[in-house]
Structure formats: C-alpha cells, structure tokens
N, C-alpha and C positions, 0 to 999 in steps of 0.2 A: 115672063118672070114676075110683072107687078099682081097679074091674077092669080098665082102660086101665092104668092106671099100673102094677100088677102086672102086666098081660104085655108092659109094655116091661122090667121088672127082670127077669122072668123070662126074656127072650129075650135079653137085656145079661148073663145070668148064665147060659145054657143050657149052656155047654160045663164048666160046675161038675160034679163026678162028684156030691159029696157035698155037703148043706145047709150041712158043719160050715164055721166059719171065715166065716160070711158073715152080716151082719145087716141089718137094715134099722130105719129108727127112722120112728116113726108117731106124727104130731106136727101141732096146728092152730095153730102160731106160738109164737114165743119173744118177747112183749112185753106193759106191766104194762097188762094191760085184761080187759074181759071177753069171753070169744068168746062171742059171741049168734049166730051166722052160720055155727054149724058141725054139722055130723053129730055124732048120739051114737056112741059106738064101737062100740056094740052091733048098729047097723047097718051096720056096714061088716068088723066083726073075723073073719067067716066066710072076707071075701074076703082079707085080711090071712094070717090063719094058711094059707091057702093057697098063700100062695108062696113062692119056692123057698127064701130065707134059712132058714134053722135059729136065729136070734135076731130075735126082736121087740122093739126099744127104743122105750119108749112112756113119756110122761109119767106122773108118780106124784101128778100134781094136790097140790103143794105146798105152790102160791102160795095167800094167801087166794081169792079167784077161784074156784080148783079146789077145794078143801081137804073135797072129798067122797068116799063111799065110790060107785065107779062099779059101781049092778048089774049092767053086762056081766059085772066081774070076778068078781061072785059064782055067776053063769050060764054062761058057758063053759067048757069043757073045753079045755085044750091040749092038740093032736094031739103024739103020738106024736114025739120025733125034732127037739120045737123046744124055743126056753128064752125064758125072759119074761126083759128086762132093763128093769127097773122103776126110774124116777127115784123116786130115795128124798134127793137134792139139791136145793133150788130154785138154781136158775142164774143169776136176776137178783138176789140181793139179797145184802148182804154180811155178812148176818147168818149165825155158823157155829153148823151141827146139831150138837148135842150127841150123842156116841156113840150113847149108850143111846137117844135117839130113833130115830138112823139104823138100830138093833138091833131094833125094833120094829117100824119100815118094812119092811125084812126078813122078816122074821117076818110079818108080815100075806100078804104075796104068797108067801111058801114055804109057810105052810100051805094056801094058798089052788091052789096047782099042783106042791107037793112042793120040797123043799129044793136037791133035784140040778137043778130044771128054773128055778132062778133066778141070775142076775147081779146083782149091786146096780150101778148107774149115777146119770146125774145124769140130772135132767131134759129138757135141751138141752145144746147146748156153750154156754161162757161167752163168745167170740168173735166174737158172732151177728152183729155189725154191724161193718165194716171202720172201724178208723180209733176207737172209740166200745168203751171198755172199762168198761161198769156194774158188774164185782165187779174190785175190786182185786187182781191178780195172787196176791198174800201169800193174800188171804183164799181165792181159789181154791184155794193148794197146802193149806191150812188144812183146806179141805172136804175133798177128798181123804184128807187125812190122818183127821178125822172118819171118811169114809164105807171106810178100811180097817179104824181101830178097831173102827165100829160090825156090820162084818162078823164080826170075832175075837168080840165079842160076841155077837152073833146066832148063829156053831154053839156057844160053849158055852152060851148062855141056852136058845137053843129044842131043840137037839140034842146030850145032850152024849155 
C-alpha cells in the first residue's frame, strides 16, 4: 500500500524538475490513543525516502504513547538530496515545550542525519478535525514561538 501511495505522489508531482520545495508528511493519525494497528517505520522508510519530495515530515513521537527512541531512526541513512522534518511539537495538547527541550529534540535528529539535513516542525497540524480545535489558538502561536526559540538554541548549543 506505502508503494501505491508513492507512485501516485510521484506521478501527481512528475513534471517537478527538482525534489526542492516539496514534502510530504508520513504520519499513522493525529489522535490521543495508542496505534496498535500500524507498520513500524522501519518497514516502510526505504519506500518513503524514495520518493520524489526532497522533505520527509514525520512524527517525533511526543505524545506519551510515542515517547520512544524509534530504531529505524538510528539505522537508516538519509539519501543524498532529502531533509528530515521532524515533529519536535506535540500537536494535541496545550501543554507548551520549553525552548531548551525543543533544542534538544533538535539536536537529537541533527546529529543523527547532519544539522543542514534537518527542519524542526510540529508533529501534525493542530487543525486535524473541522469545526473541533483541541490546542487553543494562543497556545499554538505560543509553540511556535517555543519551537523558533528552541531552534536559535539548537545552532548555538549544538553548532556554534
């Protein structure tokens, strides 16, 4: 099914010259439970980094639920030409990440695929359901603003 769904994005994005400017996010739902019912990434990331986007936005397993270190991540290699944008935000709760956390998140996947091959992002979008707003707008622009700071941190703490 994962390599269906890459070459319909790949054929919906063929007339792209270049990867840049284009992402895609690889994601088993945005709701407070636990997925029992889903592929691990590690079987599916081969066919992932294969296609054509140049950004892979992929959960940073936040929530309690996730709140692990995923071996894919410490096993794969990112091809040449793509960038990891790694939810370093959880998206459902209104609880805001402390810079220097969000600086660490950071840090863990840049050392993990190089500094230049990372984006910090949120987990999901915080709009997932129409009409049904679980982070209060405030606290949204709030995280954001966290996850700019904890960026300023992140190149001078790990890079300076």
């Amino acid at each position: 099914m994962a390599r269906l769904h890459v070459e319909a994005l790949d054929h919906a994005l063929r007339q792209r010259a270049a990867r840049t400017g284009c992402g895609m996010h690889l994601c088993w739902g945005n709701y407070e439970g636990r997925t029992t019912a889903t592929c691990r990434s590690a079987d599916i990331i081969d066919i992932v980094f294969a296609a054509r986007p140049g950004g892979v936005s992929l959960r940073g397993r936040q929530s309690p639920a996730r709140a692990r270190v995923d071996g894919c991540s410490r096993r794969v290699k990112l091809p040449e030409g793509k960038v990891l944008i790694p939810g370093v935000l959880e998206s459902k709760t209104n609880f805001i990440e402390h810079p220097e956390l969000v600086a660490q998140r950071i840090g863990r996947y840049a050392k993990l695929v190089g500094r230049e091959n990372v984006i910090a992002g949120s987990d999901c979008g915080y709009g997932t359901w129409v009409g049904q707003a679980a982070v209060d707008p405030g606290v949204v622009w709030a995280k954001l603003a966290s996850l700019a700071e904890g960026a300023r941190l992140a190149s001078r703490e790990f890079w300076p």
